[in-house]
C-alpha positions as a printed NumPy array, in Angstrom:
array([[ -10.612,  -37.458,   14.802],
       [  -9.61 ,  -36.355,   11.204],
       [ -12.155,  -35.349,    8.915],
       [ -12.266,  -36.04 ,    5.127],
       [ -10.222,  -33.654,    3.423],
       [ -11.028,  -32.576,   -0.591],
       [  -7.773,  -33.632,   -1.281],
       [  -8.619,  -37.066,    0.188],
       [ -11.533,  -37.129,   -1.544],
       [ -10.278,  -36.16 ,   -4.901],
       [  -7.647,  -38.691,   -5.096],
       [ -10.223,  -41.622,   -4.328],
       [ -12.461,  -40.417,   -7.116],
       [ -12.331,  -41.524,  -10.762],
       [ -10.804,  -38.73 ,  -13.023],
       [ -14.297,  -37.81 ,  -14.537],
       [ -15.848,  -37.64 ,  -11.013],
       [ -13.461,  -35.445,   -9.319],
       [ -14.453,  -32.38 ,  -11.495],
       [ -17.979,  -32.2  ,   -9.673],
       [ -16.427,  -32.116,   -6.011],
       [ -15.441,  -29.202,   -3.991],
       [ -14.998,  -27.763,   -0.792],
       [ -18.59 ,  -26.937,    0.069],
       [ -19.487,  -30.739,   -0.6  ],
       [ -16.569,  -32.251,    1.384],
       [ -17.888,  -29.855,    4.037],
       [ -21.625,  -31.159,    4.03 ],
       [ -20.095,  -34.739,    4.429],
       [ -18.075,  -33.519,    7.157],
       [ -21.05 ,  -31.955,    9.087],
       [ -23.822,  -34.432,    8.034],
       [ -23.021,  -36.813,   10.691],
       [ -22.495,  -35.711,   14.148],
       [ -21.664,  -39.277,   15.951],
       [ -18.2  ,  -39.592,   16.27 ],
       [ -17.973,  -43.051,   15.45 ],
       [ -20.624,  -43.317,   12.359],
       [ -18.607,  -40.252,   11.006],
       [ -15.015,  -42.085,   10.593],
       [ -16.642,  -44.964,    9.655],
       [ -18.684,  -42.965,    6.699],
       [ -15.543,  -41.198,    5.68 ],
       [ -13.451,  -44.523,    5.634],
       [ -16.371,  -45.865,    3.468],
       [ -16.785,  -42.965,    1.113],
       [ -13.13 ,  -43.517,    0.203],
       [ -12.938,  -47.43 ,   -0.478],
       [ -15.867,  -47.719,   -2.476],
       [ -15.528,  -45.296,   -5.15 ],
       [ -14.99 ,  -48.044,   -7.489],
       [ -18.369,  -48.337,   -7.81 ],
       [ -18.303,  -44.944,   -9.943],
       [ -15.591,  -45.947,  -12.651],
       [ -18.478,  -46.542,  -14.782],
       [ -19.934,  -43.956,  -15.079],
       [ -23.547,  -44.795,  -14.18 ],
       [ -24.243,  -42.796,  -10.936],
       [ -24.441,  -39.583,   -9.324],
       [ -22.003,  -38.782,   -6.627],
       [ -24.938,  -37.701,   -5.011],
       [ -26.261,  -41.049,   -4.979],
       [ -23.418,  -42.451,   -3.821],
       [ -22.742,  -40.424,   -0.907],
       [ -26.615,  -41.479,   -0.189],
       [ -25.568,  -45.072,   -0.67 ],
       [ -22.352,  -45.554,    1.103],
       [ -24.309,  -43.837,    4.016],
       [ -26.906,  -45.904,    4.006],
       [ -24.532,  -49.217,    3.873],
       [ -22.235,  -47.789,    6.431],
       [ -25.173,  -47.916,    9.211],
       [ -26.344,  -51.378,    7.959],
       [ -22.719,  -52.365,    8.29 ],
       [ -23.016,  -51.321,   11.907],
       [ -25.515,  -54.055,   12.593],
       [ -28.635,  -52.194,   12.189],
       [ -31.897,  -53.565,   10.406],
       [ -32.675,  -52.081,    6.731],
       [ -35.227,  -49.642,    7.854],
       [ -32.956,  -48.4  ,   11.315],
       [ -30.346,  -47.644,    8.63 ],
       [ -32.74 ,  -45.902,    6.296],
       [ -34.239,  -44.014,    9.228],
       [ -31.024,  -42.877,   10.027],
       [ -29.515,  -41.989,    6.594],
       [ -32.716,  -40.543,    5.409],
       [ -34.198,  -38.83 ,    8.606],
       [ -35.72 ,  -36.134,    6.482],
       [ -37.62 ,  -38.419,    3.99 ],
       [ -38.699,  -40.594,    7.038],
       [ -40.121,  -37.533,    8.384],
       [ -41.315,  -36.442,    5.134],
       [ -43.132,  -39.647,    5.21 ],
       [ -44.704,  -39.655,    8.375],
       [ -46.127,  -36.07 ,    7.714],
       [ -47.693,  -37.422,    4.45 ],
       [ -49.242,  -40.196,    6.148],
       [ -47.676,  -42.71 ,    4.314],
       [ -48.212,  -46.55 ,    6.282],
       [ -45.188,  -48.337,    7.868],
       [ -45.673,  -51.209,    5.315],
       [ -45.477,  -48.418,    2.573],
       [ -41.873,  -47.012,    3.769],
       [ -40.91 ,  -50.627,    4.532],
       [ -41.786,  -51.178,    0.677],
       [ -39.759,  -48.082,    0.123],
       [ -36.441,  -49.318,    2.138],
       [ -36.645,  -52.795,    1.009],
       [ -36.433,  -51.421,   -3.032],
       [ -33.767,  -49.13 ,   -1.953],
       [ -32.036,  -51.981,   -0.156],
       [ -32.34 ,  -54.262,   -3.682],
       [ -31.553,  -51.38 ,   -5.652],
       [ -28.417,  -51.938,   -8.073],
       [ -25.743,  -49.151,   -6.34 ],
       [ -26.014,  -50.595,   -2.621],
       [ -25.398,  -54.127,   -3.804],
       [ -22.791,  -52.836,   -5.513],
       [ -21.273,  -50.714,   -2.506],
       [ -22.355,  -53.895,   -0.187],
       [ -20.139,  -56.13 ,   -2.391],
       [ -17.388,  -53.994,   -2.405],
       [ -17.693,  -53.654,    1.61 ],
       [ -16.899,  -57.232,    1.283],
       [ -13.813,  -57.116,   -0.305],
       [ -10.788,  -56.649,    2.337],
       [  -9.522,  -53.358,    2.845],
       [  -6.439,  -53.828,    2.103],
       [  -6.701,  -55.216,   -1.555],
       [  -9.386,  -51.758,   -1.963],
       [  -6.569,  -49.527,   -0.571],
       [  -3.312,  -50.552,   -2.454],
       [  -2.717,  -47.178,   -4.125],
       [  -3.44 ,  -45.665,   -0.885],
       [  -0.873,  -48.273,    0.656],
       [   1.828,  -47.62 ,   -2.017],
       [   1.62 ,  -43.58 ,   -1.24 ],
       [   1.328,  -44.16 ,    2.663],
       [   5.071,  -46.261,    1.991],
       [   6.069,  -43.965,   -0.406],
       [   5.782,  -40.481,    2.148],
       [   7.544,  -42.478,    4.587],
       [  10.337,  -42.614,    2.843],
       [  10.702,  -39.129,    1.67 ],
       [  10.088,  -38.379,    5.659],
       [  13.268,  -40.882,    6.5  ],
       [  15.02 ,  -39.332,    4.039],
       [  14.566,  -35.402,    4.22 ],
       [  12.749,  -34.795,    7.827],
       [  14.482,  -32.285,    9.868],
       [  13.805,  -34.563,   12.61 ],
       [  16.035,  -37.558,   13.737],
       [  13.396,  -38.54 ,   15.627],
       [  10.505,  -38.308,   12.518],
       [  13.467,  -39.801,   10.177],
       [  14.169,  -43.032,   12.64 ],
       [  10.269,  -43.551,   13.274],
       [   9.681,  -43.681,    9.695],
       [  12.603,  -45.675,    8.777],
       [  11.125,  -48.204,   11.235],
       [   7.828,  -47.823,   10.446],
       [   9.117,  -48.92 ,    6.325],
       [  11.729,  -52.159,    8.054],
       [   8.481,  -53.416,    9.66 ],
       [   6.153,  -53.26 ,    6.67 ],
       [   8.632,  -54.314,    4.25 ],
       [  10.492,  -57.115,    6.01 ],
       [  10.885,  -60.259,    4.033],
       [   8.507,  -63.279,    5.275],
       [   9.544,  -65.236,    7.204],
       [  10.705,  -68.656,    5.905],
       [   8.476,  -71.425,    7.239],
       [   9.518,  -75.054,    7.18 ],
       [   7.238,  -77.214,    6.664],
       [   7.757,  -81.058,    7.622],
       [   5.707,  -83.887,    5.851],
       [   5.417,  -86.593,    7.537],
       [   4.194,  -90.065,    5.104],
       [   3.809,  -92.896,    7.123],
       [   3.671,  -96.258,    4.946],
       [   2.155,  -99.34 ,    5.811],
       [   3.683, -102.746,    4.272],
       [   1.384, -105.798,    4.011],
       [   1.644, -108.74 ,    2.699],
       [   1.45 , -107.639,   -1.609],
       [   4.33 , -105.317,   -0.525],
       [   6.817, -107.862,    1.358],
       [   5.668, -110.241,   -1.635],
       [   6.892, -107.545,   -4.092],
       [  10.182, -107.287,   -1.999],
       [  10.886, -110.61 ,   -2.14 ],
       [  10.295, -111.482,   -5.68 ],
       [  12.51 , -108.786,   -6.901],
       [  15.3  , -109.551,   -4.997],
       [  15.002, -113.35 ,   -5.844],
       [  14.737, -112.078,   -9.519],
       [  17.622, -109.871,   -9.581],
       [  19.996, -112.72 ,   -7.597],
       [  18.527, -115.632,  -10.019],
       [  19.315, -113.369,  -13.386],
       [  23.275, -112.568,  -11.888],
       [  24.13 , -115.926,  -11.878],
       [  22.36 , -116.518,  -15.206],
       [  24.197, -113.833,  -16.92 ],
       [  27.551, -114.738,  -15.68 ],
       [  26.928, -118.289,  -16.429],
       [  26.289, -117.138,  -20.324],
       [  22.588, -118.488,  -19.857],
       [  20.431, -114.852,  -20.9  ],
       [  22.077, -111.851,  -22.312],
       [  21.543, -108.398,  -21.344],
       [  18.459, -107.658,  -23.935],
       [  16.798, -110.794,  -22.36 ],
       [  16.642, -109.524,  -18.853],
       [  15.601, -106.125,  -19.315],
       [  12.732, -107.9  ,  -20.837],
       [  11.57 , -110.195,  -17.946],
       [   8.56 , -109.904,  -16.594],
       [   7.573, -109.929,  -12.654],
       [   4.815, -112.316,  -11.316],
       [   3.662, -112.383,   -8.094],
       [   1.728, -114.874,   -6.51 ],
       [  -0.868, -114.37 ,   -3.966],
       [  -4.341, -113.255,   -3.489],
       [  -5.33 , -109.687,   -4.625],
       [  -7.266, -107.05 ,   -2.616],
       [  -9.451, -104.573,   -3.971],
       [  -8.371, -100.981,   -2.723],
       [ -11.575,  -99.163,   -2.133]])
């Protein structure tokens, strides 16, 4: 499995945010978490939701805290499972103080409402792929300097392919409509009185009886009983 690299890290970060990070702290995320799975899934999260920090408002500290925290509740456990297990020190801090279980569940559900995890929580709801876009454009963009310059034909077809497949033009769909119309009586009525109209005002024009003006004047009646349309 790869591990978070500074370089990764860097380029996720807001400009005023990078400053603070170095090696020793990508290290400490790298080692915090031991389970395989929890680990990628940390280091995934670490690097979609640094939009949180553009503002300026929190520690990275704090958010390495929070996006750890959220990344175990995304996982399906409870508040105070994630806590335990993003926090195990403070939990055992805790327990040595003697503080209650309704205490630290007081203490997880105010960290749970606090203002960066809803923030991180709402970004975990946005799709990854609208978070990553930059990360998208570069992933396209080293794929084609690899089909370009690789030494490899083999590295230079694979990423030639790998660029046809995510670049291909949609499909075109065709989409068929299909309107069904249903003549009753108002309809045939309609039908009927237009065409008797139109034959009646031919033989009157040709016959010198209404001019031109006249007839695109007439107005259509129709006789019959009208339905509401509900």
């Amino acid at each position: 499995m790869d591990t978070l690299t500074l370089d990764q890290f860097k380029q996720a970060l807001p400009v005023h945010v990078k400053k603070n990070v170095s090696q020793d702290i990508v290290d400490n995320i790298n080692n915090l978490i031991t389970d395989p799975e929890i680990r990628e899934a940390y280091r995934d999260n670490l690097i979609s939701y640094t939009h949180v920090l553009k503002n300026g408002k929190f520690k990275l500290t704090n958010y390495l805290d929070a996006v750890r925290y959220v990344s175990y509740k995304l996982m399906g456990n409870t508040n105070i499972a994630s806590y335990s297990k993003a926090f195990p020190d403070k939990i055992e801090r805790f327990e040595k103080q003697g503080v209650s279980s309704k205490d630290i569940a007081s203490y997880v559900t105010a960290y749970n409402k606090s203002k960066l995890v809803n923030l991180i929580l709402e970004q975990s709801l946005v799709p990854s792929w609208v978070l990553n876009q930059d990360l998208y454009q570069k992933a396209l963009n080293t794929q084609a300097e690899l089909m370009i310059s690789a030494n490899s034909e083999k590295v230079r077809s694979d990423a030639a392919n790998s660029l046809l497949t995510h670049l291909k033009q949609p499909e075109t769909q065709k989409i068929e409509l299909d309107v069904g119309l249903k003549e009753d009586s108002s309809i045939n009525a309609l039908r009927a009185s237009t065409m008797g109209l139109v034959a009646q005002q031919k033989q009157m024009l040709h016959a010198g009886a209404m001019h031109a003006q006249e007839i695109a004047h007439t107005k259509l009646i129709i006789e019959g009983e009208a339905e509401e349309v509900k």
